[in-house]
C-alpha positions as a Markdown table, in Angstrom:
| # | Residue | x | y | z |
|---|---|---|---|---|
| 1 | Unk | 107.4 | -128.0 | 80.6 |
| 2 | Unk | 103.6 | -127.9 | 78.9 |
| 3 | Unk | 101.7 | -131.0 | 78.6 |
| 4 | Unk | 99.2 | -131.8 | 76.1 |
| 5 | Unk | 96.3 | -134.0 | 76.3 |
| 6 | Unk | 93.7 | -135.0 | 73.4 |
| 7 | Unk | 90.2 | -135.3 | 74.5 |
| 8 | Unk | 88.2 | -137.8 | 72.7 |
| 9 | Unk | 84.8 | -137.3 | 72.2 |
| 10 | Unk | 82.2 | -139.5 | 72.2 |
| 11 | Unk | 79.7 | -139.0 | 68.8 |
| 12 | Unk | 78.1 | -141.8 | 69.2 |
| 13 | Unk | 74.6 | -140.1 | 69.8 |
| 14 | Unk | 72.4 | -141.5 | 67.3 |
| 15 | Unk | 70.4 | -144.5 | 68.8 |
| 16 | Unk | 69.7 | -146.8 | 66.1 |
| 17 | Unk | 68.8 | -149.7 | 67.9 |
| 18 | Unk | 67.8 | -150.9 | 71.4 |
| 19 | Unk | 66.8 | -154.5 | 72.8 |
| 20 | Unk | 65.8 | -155.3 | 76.4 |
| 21 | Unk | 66.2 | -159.3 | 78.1 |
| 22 | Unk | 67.6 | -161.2 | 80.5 |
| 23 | Unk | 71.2 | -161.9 | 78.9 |
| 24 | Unk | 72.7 | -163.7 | 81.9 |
| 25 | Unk | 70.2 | -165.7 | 83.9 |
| 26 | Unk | 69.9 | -163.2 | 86.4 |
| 27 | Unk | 66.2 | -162.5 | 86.3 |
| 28 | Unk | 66.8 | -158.7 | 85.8 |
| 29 | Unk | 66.7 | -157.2 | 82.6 |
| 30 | Unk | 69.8 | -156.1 | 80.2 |
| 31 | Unk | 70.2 | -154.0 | 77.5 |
| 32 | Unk | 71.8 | -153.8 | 74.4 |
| 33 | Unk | 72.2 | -150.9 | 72.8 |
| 34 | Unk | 73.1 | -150.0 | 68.9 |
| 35 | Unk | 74.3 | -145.8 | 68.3 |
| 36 | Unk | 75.2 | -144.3 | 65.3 |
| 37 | Unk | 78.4 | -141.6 | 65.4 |
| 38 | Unk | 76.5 | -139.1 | 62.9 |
| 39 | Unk | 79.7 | -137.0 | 62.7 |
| 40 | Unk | 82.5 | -139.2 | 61.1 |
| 41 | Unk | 81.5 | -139.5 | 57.3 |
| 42 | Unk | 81.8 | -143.4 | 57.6 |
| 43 | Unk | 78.7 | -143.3 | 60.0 |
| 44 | Unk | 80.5 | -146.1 | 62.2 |
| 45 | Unk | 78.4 | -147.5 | 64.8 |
| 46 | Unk | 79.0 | -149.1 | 68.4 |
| 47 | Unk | 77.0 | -151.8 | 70.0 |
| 48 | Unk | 77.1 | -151.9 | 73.8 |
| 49 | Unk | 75.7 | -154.7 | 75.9 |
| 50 | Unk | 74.9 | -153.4 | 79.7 |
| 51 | Unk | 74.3 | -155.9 | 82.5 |
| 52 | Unk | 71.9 | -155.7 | 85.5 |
| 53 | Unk | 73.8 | -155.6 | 88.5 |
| 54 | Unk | 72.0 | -156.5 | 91.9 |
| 55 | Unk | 70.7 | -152.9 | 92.9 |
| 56 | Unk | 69.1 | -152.8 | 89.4 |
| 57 | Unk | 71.7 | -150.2 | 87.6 |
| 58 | Unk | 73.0 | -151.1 | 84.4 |
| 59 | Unk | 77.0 | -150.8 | 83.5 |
| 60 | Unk | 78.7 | -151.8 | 80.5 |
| 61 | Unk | 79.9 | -155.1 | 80.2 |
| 62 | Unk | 80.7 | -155.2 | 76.1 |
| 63 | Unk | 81.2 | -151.8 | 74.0 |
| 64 | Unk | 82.5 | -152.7 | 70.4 |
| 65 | Unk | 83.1 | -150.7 | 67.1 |
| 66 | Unk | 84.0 | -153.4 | 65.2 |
| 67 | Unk | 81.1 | -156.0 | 65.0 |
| 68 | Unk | 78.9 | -153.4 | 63.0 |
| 69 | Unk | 80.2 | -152.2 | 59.5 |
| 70 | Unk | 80.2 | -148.7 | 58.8 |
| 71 | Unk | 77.2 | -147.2 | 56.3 |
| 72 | Unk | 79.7 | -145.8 | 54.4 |
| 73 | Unk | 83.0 | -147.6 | 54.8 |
| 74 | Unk | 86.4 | -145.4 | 53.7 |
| 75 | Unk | 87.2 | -148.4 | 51.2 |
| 76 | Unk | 83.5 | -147.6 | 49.7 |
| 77 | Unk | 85.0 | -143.4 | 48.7 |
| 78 | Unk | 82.0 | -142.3 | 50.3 |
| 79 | Unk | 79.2 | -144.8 | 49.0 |
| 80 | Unk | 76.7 | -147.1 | 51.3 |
| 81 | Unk | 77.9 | -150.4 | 52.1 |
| 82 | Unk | 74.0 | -152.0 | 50.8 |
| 83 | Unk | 73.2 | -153.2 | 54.0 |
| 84 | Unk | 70.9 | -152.6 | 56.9 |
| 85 | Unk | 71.7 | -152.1 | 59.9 |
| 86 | Unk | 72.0 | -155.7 | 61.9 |
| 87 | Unk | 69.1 | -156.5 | 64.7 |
| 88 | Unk | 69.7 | -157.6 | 67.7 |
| 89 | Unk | 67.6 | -160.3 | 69.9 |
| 90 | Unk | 67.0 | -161.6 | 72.7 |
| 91 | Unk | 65.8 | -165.2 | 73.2 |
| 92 | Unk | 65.9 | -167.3 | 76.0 |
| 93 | Unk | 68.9 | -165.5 | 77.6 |
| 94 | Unk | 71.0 | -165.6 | 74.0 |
| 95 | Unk | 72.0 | -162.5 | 72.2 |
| 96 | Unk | 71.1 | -163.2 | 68.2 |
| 97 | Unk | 72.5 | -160.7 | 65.5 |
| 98 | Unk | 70.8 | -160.9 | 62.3 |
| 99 | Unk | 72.9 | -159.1 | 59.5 |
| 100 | Unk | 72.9 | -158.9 | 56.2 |
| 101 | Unk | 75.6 | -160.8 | 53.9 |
| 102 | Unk | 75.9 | -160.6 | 49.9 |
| 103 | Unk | 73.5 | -163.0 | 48.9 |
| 104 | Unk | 72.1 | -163.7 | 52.0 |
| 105 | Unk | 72.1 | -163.5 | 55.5 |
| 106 | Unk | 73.5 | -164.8 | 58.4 |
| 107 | Unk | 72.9 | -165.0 | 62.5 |
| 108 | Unk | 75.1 | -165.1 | 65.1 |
| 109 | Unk | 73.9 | -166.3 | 68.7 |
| 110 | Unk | 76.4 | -165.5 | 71.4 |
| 111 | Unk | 75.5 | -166.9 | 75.1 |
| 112 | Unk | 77.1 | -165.1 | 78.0 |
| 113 | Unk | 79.6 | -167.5 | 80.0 |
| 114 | Unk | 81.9 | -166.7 | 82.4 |
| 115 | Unk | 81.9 | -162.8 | 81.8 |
| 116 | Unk | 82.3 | -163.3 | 78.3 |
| 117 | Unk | 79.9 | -163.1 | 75.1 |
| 118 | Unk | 80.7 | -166.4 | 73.5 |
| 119 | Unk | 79.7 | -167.7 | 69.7 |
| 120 | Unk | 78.0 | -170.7 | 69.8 |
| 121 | Unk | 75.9 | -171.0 | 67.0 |
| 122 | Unk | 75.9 | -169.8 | 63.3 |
| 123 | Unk | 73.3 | -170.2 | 60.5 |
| 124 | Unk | 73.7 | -168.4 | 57.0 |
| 125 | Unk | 71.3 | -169.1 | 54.3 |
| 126 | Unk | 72.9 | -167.9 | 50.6 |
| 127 | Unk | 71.5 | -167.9 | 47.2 |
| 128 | Unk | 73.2 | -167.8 | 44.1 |
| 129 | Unk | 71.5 | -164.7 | 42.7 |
| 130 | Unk | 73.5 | -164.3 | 39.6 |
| 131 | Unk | 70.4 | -162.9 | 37.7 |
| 132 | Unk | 69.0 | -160.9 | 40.9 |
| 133 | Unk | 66.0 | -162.4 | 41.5 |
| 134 | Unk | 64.8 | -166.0 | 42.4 |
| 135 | Unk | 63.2 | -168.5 | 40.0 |
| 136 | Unk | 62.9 | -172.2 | 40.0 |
| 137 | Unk | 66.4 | -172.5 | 39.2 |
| 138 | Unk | 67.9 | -170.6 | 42.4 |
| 139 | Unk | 70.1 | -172.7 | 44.4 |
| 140 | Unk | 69.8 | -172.1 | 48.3 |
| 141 | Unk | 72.4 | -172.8 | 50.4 |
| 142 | Unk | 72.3 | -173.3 | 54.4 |
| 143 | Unk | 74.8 | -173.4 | 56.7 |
| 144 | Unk | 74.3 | -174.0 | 60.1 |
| 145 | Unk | 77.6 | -174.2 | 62.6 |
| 146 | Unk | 77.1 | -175.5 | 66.0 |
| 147 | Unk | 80.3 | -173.8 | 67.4 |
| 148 | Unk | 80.3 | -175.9 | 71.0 |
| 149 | Unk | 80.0 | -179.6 | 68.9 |
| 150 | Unk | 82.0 | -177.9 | 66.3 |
| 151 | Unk | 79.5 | -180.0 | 63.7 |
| 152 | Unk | 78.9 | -177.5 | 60.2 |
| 153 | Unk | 76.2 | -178.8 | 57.7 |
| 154 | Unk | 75.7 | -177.2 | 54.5 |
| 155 | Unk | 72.8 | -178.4 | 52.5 |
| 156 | Unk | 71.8 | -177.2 | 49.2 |
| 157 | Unk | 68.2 | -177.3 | 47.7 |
| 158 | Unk | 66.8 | -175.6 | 44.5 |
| 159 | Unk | 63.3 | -173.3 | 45.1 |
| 160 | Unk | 60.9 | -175.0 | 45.4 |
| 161 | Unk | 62.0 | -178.0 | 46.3 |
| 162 | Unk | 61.9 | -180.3 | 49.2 |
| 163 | Unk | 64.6 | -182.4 | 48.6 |
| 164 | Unk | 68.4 | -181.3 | 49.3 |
| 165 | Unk | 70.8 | -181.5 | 46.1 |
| 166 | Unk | 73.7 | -182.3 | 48.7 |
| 167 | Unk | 74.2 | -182.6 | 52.2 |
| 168 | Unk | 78.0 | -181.7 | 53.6 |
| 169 | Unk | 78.8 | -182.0 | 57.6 |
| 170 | Unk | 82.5 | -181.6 | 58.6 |
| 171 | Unk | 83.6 | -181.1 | 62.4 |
| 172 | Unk | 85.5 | -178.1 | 63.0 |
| 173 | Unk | 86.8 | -177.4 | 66.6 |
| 174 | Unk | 87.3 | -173.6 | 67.4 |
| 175 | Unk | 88.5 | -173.2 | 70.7 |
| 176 | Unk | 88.6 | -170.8 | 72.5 |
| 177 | Unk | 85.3 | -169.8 | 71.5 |
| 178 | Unk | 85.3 | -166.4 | 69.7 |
| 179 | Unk | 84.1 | -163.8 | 72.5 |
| 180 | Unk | 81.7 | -160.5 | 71.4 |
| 181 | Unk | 84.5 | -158.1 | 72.0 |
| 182 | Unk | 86.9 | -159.7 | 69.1 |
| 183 | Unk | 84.3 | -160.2 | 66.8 |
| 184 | Unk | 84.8 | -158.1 | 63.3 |
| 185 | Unk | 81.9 | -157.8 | 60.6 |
| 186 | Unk | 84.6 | -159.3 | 58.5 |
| 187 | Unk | 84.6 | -162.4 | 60.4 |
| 188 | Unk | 81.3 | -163.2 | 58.3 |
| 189 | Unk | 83.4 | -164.8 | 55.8 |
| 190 | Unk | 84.9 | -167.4 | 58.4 |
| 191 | Unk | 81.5 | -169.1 | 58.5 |
């Protein structure tokens, strides 16, 4: 009897991006880490979260392939998706991801809770760039999406102005909270 085994390799070598903080009120500092794999023709990347542990080495607490879209996506046939790569924060012990959205952008804040990355905040600000750049007829749109009161307001202003055209609040309960790990780049369009 022969057995077979496949060895997967791990390509993800290219470091992209790397962010250093305190991500869960430990007072030692964590690391987040964004690699590119430069072999696969998608260029897929991985974002891994390491946390301190009490004799100062890091280990993986997160490691994800999904959160990040690919710079070429298969469903593109080989052409860049037109976005950057997302950034990644750290701010008073909250991991923020910045990414870009058609039209837009949006950020994610995910707090660390019970051994989990949790979503607890969203704000996306959208334009309606039909004609591709902004005049004084642009309509801005912001959303912000406090994911623990489970209050979204969307306001809408034209440039340049100070007043909102409309104000919309709704209360949406998510629970349980999306976790890091289970988060998709297509999840953008949920918020």
């Amino acid at each position: 009897m022969s057995l077979f085994a496949q060895s997967i390799k791990n390509n993800y070598t290219y470091l992209v991006r790397e962010e250093n903080g305190d991500l869960n009120h430990d007072g030692k500092m964590d690391k987040i880490t964004v690699k590119m794999d430069t072999v696969d023709e998608s260029r897929p990347l991985r974002l891994q979260i390491f946390l301190s542990k009490p004799n100062g080495k890091l280990m993986v607490a997160v490691s994800s392939d999904k959160i990040i879209e690919p710079q070429y996506p298969a469903e593109n046939h080989g052409k860049f998706n037109g976005y950057q790569i997302p950034n990644f924060f750290i701010e008073k012990g909250i991991l923020k991801v910045w990414s870009e959205i058609k039209g837009g952008n949006i950020t994610y804040h995910f707090r660390y809770n019970n051994s989990h990355f949790e979503l607890i905040y969203v704000d996306k600000l959208t334009y309606d760039g039909t004609k591709g750049y902004i005049d004084e007829n642009t309509v801005f749109t912001e959303t912000k999406f406090d994911l623990n009161t489970g209050i979204r307001t969307e306001s809408c202003e034209k440039s340049g102005s100070v007043k909102a055209l409309k104000v919309r609040k709704k209360r949406v309960l998510i629970r349980p909270l999306p976790k890091i790990q289970d988060f998709k780049f297509s999840d953008k369009n949920l918020y």
